[in-house]
C-alpha positions as CSV (number, residue, x, y, z in Angstrom):
1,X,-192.6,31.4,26.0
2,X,-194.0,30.7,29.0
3,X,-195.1,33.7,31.4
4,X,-194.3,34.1,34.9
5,X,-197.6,34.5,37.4
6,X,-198.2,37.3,40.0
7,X,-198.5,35.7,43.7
8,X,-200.9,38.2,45.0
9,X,-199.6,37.6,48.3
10,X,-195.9,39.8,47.3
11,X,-194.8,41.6,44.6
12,X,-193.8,39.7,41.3
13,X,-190.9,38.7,40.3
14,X,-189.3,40.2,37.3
15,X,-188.0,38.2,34.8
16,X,-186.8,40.7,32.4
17,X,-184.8,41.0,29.7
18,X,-180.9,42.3,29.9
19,X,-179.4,45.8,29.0
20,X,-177.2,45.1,25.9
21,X,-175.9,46.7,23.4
22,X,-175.0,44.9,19.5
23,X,-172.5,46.1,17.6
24,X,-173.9,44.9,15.0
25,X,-177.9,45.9,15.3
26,X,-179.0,48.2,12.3
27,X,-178.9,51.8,13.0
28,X,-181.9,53.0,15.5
29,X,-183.2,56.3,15.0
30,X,-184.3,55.4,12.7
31,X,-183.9,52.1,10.5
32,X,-183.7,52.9,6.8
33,X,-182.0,51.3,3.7
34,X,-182.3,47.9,5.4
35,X,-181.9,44.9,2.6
36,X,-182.7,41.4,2.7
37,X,-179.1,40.4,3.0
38,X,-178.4,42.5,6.3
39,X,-182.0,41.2,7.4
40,X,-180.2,37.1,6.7
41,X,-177.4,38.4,8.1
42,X,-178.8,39.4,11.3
43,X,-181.0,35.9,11.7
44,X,-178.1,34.3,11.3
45,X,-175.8,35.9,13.8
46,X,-178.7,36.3,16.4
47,X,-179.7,32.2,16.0
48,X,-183.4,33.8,15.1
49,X,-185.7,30.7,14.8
50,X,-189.0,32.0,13.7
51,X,-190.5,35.3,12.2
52,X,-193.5,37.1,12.7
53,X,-195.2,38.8,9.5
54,X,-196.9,41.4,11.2
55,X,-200.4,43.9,10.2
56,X,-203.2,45.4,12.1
57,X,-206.6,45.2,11.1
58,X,-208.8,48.2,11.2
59,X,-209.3,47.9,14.7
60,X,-205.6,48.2,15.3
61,X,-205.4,45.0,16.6
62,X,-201.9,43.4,16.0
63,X,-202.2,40.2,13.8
64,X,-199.0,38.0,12.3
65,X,-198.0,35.4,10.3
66,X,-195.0,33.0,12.3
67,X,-193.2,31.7,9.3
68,X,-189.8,29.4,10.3
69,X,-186.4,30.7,9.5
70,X,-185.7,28.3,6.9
71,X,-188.6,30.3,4.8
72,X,-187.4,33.8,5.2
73,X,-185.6,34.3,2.4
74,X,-188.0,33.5,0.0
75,X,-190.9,35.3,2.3
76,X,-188.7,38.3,1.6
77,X,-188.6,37.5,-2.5
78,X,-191.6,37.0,-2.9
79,X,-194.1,37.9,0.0
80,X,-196.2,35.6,2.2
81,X,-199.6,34.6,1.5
82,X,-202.6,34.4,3.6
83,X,-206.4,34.6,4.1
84,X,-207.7,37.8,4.8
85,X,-211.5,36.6,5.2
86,X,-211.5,36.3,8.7
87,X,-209.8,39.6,9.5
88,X,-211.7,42.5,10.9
89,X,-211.9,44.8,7.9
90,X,-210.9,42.9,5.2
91,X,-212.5,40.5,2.7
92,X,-214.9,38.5,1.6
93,X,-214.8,34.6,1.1
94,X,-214.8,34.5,-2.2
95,X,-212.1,37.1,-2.5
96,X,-210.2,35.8,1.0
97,X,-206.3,35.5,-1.1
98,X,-203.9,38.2,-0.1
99,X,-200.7,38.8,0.5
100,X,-198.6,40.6,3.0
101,X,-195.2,42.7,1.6
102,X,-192.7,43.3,4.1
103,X,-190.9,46.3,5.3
104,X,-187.7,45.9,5.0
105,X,-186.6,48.7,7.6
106,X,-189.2,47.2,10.4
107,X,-187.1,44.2,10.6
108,X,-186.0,44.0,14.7
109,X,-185.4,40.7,17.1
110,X,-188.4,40.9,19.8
111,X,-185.9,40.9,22.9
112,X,-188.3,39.1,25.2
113,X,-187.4,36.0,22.9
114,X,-183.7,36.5,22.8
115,X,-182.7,34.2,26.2
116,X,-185.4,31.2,25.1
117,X,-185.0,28.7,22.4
118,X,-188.0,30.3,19.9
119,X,-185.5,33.5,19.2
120,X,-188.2,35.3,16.9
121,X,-188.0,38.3,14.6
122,X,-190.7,40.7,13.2
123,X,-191.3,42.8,10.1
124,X,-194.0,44.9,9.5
125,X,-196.1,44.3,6.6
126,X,-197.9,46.0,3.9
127,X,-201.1,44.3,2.8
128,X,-201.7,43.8,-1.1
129,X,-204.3,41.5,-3.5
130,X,-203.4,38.9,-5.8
131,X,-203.3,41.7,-8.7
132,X,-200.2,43.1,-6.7
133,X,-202.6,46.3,-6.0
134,X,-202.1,47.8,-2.3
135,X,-205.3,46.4,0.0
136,X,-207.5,49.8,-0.1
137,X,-208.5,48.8,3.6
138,X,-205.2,48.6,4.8
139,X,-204.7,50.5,7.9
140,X,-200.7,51.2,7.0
141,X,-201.7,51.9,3.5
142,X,-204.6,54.2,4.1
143,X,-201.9,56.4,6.3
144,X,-199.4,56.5,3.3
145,X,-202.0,57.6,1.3
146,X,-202.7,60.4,3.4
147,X,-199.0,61.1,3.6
148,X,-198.8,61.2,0.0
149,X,-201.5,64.0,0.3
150,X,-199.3,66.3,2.3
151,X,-196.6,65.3,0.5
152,X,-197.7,67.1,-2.8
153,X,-198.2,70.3,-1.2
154,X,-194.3,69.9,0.0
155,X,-194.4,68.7,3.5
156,X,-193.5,65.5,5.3
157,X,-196.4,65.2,8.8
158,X,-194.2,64.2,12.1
159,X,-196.7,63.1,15.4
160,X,-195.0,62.6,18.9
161,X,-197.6,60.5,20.9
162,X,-197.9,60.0,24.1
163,X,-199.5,56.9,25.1
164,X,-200.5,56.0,28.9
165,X,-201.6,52.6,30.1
166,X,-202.1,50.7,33.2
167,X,-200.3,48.0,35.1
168,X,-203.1,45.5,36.8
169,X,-202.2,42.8,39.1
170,X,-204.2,39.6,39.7
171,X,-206.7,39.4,42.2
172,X,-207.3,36.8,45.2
173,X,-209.1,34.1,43.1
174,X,-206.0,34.2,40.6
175,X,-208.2,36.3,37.8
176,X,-207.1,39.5,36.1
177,X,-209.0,42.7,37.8
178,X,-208.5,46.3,37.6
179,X,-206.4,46.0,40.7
180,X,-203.3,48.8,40.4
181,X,-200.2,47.4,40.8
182,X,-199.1,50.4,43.2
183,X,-201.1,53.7,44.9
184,X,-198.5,56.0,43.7
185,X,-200.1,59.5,42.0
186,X,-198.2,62.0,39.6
187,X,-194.4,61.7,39.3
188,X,-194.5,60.3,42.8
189,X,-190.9,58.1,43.6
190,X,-191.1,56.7,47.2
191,X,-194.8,54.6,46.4
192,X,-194.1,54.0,43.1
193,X,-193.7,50.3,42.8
194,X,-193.5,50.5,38.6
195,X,-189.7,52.3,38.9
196,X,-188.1,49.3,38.2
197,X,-190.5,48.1,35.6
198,X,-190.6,50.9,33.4
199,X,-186.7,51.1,33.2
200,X,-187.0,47.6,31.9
201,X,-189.7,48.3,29.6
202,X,-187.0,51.4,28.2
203,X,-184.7,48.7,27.6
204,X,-187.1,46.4,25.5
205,X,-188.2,49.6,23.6
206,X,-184.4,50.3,22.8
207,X,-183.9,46.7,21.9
208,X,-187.2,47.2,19.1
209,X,-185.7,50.3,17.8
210,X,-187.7,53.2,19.3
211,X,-185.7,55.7,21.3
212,X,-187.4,56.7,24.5
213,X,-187.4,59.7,25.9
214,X,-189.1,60.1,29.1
215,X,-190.7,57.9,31.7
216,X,-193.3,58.4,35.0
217,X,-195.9,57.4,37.1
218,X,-199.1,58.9,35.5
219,X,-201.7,60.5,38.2
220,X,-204.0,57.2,38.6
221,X,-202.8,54.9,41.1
222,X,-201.3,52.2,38.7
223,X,-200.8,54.2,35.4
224,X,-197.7,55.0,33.6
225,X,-196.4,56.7,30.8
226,X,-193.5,56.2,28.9
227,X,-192.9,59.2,25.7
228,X,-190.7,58.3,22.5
229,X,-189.3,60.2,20.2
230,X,-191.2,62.0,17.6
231,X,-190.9,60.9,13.6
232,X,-193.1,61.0,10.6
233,X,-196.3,59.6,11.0
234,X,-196.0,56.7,9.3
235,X,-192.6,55.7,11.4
236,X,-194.2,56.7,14.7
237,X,-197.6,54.7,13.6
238,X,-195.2,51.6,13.1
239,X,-193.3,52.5,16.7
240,X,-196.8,52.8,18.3
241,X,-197.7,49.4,17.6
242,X,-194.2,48.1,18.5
243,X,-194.6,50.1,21.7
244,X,-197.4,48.1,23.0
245,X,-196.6,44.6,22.2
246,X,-193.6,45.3,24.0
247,X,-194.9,46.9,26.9
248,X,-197.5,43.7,27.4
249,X,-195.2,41.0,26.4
250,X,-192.6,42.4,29.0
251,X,-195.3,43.3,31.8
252,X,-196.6,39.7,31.4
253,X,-193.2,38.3,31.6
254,X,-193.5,40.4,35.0
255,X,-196.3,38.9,36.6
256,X,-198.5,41.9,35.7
257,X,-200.7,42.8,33.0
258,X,-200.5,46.3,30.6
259,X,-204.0,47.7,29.5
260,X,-204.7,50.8,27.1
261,X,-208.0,50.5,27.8
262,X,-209.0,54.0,28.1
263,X,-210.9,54.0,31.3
264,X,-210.6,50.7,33.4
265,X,-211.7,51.6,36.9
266,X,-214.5,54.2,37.7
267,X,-213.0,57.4,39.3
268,X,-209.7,58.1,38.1
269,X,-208.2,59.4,35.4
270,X,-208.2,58.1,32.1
271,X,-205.4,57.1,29.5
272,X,-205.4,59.2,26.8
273,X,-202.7,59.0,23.7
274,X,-201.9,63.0,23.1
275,X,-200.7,63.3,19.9
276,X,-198.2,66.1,19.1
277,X,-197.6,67.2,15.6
278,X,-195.8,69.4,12.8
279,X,-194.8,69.5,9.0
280,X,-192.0,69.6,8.0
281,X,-190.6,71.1,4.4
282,X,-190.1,67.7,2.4
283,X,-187.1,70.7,1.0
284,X,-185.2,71.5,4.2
285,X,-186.9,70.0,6.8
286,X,-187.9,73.8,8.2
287,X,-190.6,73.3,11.1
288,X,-193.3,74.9,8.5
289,X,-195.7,75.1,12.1
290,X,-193.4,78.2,12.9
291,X,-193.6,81.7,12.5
292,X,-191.6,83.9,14.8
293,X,-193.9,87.1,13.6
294,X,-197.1,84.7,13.7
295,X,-200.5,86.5,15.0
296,X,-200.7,83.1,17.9
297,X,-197.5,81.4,20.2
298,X,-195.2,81.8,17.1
299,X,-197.7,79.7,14.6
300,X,-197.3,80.1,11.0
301,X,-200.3,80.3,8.9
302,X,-200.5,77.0,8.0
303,X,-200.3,75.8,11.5
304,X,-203.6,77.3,12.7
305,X,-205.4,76.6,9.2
306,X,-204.1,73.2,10.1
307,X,-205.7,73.3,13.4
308,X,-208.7,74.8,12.2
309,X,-209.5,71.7,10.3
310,X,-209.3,69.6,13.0
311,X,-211.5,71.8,15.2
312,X,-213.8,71.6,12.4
313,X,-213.5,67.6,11.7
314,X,-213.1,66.3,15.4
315,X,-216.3,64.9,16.1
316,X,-215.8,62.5,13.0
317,X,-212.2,61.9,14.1
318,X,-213.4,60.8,17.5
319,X,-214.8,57.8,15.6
320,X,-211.0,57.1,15.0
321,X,-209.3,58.0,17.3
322,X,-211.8,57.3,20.2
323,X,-212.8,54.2,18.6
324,X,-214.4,51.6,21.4
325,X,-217.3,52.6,23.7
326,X,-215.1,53.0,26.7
327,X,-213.5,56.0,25.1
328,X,-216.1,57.9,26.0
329,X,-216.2,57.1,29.6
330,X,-212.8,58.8,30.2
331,X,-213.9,61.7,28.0
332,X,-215.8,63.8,30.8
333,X,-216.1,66.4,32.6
334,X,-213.5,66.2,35.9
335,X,-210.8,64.0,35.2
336,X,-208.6,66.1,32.8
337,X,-209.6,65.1,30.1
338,X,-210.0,67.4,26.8
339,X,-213.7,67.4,25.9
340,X,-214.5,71.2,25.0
341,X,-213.2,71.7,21.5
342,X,-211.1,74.7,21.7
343,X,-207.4,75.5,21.6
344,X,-205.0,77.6,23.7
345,X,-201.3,77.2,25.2
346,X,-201.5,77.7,28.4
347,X,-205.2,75.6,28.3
348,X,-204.8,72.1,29.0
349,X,-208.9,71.8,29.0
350,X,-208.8,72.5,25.5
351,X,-208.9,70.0,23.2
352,X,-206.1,71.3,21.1
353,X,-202.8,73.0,23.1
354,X,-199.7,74.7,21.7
355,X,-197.0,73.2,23.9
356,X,-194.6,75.8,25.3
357,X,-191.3,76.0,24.4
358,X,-187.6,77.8,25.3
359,X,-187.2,80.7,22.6
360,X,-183.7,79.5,21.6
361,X,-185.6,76.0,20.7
362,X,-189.2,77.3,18.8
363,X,-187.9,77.2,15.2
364,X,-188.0,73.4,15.9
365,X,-189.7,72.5,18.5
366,X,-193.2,74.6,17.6
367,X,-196.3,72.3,17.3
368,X,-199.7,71.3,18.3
369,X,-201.2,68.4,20.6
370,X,-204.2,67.4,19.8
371,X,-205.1,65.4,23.3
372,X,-208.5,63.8,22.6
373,X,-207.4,60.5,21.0
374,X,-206.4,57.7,23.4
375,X,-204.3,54.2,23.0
376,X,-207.2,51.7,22.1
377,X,-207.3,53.7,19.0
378,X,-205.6,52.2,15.5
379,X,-202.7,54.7,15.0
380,X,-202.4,54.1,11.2
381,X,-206.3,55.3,10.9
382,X,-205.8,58.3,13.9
383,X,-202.7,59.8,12.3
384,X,-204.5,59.6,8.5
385,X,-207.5,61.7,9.8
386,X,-206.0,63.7,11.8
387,X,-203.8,64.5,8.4
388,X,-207.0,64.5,6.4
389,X,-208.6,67.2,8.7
390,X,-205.6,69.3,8.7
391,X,-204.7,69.4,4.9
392,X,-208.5,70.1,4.6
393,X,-208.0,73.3,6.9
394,X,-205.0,74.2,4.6
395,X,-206.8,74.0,1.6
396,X,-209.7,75.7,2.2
397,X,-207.8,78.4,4.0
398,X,-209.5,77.8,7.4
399,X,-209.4,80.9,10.2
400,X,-208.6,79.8,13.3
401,X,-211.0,80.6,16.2
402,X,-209.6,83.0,19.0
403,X,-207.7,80.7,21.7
404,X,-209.1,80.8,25.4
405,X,-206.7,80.6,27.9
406,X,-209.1,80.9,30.9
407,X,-210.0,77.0,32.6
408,X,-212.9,75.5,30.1
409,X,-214.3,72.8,32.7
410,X,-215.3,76.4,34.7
411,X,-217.6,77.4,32.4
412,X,-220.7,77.4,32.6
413,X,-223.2,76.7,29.6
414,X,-223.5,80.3,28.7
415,X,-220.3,81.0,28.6
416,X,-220.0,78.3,26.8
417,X,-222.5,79.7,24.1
418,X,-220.9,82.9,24.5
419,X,-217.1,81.7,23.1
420,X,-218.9,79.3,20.8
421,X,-217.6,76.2,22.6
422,X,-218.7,73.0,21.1
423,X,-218.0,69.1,23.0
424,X,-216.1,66.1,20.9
425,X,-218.9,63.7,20.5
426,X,-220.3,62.4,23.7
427,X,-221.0,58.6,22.7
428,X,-219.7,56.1,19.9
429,X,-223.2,56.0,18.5
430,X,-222.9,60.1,18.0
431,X,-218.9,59.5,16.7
432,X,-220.1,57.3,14.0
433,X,-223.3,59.5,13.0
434,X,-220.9,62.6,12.0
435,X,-218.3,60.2,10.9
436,X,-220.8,58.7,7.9
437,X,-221.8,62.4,7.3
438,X,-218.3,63.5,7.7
439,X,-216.9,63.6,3.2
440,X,-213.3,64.5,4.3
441,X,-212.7,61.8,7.4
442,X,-214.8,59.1,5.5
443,X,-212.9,60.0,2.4
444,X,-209.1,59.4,4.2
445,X,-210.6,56.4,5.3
446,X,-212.2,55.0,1.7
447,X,-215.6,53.2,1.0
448,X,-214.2,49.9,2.3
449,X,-212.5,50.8,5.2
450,X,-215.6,53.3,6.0
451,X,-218.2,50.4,6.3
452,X,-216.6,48.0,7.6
453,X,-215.4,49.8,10.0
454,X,-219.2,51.8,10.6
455,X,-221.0,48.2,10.6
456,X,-218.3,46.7,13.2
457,X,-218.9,49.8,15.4
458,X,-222.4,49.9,15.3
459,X,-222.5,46.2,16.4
460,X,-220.6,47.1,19.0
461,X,-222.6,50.0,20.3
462,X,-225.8,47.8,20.1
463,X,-223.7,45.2,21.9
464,X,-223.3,47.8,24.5
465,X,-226.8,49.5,24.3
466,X,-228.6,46.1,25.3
467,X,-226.2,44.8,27.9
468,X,-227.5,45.0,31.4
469,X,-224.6,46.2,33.7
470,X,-223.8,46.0,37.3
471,X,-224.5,49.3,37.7
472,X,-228.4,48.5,36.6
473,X,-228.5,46.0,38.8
474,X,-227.3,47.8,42.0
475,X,-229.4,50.4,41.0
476,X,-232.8,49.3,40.2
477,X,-232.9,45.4,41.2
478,X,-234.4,45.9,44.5
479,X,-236.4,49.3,44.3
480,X,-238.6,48.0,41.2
């Protein structure tokens, strides 16, 4: 479907989709118990016309399959078939046959297709070998592996993420730019331009399923932030990915173009993706993060060995979940974001905060945000480590460090030294050297996903490394 193009000389126009409501959509929050006769059903009565076979690779780039209507229902007997050599992450030629499963519960109509004559449905996949054995570097599968982990000691692993992004305009010659589409700042209503356009974007996201929570202006002049409801890791990984194709197919459809690129203009803030998170007993669905008697913020025990793990593991993580080299531009000093590897409540300079919450509401809504990873990362991969670190504090019966409450970006280095305050990694190049020395986080990942992933990354820094930017060029051109 065609996309509708910013005149830089006014605001776009929207062309969005419509508020509506379906009687007979599958139930929301969330789908489950979805079989391949409602999934006909629902093609039928919507007038779908094409599917899309969805999977990431490791990356977390969103790849599919468009197979017509006509072969759903055997696509849904027996699987769809494709080559997986030319997919970051995956295999070789000689063992390129594989073959994606769906999901029957991720079946949703994309709403930006619904008023065009291409009306196209998605499922997420599952990615599997010709043996019928699950794809060991499957981002999806590596999660439900990690899932299944925390699943034997009892407890299902829910995340809440909060993902932040940009809206960019196009720029005089007609080219995309990091141009903000408004100057509004924090919360701001009169300046904000993106009112409108977020409500819209609720409307898609309630269309795909995911129920939205809470929407803003973000403090960057052209950021936003729009929160959905928390589920269990593998749900929310699946909503995350959901969230921003939406987001950019509706933006474009707008005129304007959606980036998670953590830090696109020199300056500003940053987008981060804060990630909140708790167990839950797989028993009674108790929130097993709280403890009203708990020595820290009404924590149980498990939460802060839990959070002890990730303090421990979080320079490896940062390979995950801060996965491009642009990560580490927004992860300095001055723009709020959480570099000094500490935890607290009332701390929002730590990397790790407790979130505060009304008394009458802690036996649920207890957790911990760890606020380091941002939206470029692959949330199948973040969620698994950030699993694989905590389970690892729980198991080896990790003690928490005291929390600091006082502002870490004040400190100087010997205070630093003196609370025994670390940084995340300061570079990609660093992220992947304690990532390959790193057994647990390597180990969530597995061999395959590991090197493939460390020998995409390192091309990637070296791409970097022997660029010359503008920056050199400004700087040294004329004065050597």
């Amino acid at each position: 479907m065609s996309s509708i193009l910013a005149d830089t000389s006014s605001p776009p126009r929207e062309r969005v989709i419509t508020k509506t409501r379906h009687d007979h959509n599958f139930a929301k929050f969330p789908r489950q118990g979805v079989t391949k006769e409602m999934i006909l059903e629902m093609c039928k009565r919507e007038e779908v016309q094409f599917v899309d076979m969805q999977f990431t690779d490791i990356m977390g780039i969103l790849k599919a399959i468009t197979i017509p209507i006509h072969k759903l229902a055997d696509a849904l007997n027996n699987n769809v078939w494709f080559d997986g050599s030319s997919i970051d992450g995956f295999t070789r030629i000689m063992e390129s046959d594989m073959y994606l499963k769906p999901d029957f519960n991720t079946f949703t109509v994309l709403p930006w297709t619904k008023d065009g004559e291409d009306i196209t449905a998605r499922l997420i996949c599952d990615v599997y070998m010709p043996d019928g054995t699950p794809f060991e570097g499957d981002p999806r599968g590596i999660l439900k592996r990690q899932l299944e982990e925390a699943k034997k000691l009892g407890y299902s692993f829910n995340t809440g993420p909060e993902l932040e992004f940009f809206l960019f305009q196009k720029n005089e010659q007609g080219k995309w730019a990091p141009l903000p589409h408004d100057n509004a700042g924090y919360f701001d209503q009169t300046t904000d331009l993106g009112l409108k356009i977020r409500r819209h974007m609720a409307f898609g996201l309630d269309e795909m399923g995911i129920e939205v929570e809470a929407l803003h202006h973000e403090v960057a002049a052209g950021q936003h932030e729009i929160d959905f409801k928390y589920a269990d890791a593998l749900l929310t990984a699946d909503n995350a990915i959901s969230f921003k194709l939406t987001l950019k197919a509706l933006a474009q459809r707008m005129g304007l173009h959606a980036t998670f690129m953590p830090k696109p203009i020199f300056g500003i803030n940053g987008s981060g993706m804060h990630v909140h998170q708790s167990f839950a007993s797989l028993e009674d669905g108790v929130n097993k993060f709280y403890d009203a008697n708990g020595q820290y913020y009404g924590l149980s025990k498990l939460a802060t060995q839990f959070i002890a793990g990730q303090l421990k593991h979080i320079k490896a993580i940062n390979a995950i979940s801060n996965p491009i080299v642009n990560s580490y531009k927004r992860l300095v000093v001055g723009y709020e974001a959480p570099v000094n590897i500490a935890w607290g409540q009332r701390n929002r300079s730590a990397l790790i905060r407790i979130p505060r919450v009304v008394p009458e509401q802690a036996h649920r809504a207890t957790r911990c945000e760890l606020r380091c990873p941002d939206p470029s990362a692959n949330p199948y991969l973040t969620f698994a480590v950030m699993l694989a670190a905590g389970l690892d504090g729980i198991k080896q019966g990790m003690e928490v460090p005291p929390p600091i409450e006082e502002n870490l970006w004040e400190f100087d280095e010997e205070k630093m030294q003196k609370h025994k305050v670390e940084m995340v990694a300061e570079n990609l190049a660093k992220a992947l050297e304690y990532l390959k020395k790193d057994e647990i986080i390597r180990g969530a990942l597995g061999e395959h996903c590991f090197h493939q992933f460390y020998k995409a990354k390192l091309k990637e820094w070296d791409r970097y490394r022997m660029s010359v930017s503008e920056w050199e060029i400004n700087e040294y051109l004329e004065v050597y």
